[in-house]
N, C-alpha and C positions, 0 to 999 in steps of 0.2 A: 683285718684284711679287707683290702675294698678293692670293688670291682670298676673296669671302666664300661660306662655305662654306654660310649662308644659299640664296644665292643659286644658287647651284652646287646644292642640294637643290632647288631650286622649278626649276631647269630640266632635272633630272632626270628628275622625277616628268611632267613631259608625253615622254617618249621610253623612259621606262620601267617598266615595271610588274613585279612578283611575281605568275609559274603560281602559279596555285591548286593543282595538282598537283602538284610539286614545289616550291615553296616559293625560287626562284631568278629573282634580278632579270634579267628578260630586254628586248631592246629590244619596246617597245610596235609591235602591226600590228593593225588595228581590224579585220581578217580574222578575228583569233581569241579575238573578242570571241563569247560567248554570246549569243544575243538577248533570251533570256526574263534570267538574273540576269546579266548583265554581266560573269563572273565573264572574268579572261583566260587563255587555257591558251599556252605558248610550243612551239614548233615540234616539239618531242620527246614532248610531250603530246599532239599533237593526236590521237590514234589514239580519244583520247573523244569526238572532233566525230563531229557526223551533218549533213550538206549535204544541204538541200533548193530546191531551182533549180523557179519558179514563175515569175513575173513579176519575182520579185527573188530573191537567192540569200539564204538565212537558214542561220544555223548555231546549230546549240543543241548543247550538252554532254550527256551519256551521261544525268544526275539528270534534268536538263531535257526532253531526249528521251522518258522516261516520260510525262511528261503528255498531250502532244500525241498 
């Protein structure tokens, strides 16, 4: 039996993304998503996130964080 590897790429790419940070396809968690650029950091990164808990919890990366 063989796969197409088409297909096998398109069901990837929803369960997984590349840190921006390191550069390593890691499994996608919309936790560690940026708010402001969408960028995604994976779990070993995240020491760049900043958590702010409001009415909803936002999370923006360390570039991001400057603005605000």
């Amino acid at each position: 039996m063989e796969f197409d590897k088409y297909l096998l790429n398109y069901i990837l790419s929803f369960i997984s993304k590349d840190c921006r940070r390191c550069k390593q396809l890691k499994y996608f968690n919309k936790d560690n998503v940026c708010c402001i650029c969408k960028d995604f950091f994976c779990n070993e990164c995240l020491n760049e996130f900043t958590y702010y808990y409001g009415f909803t919890k936002s999370s923006y990366c360390s570039l991001c964080n400057m603005i605000i």
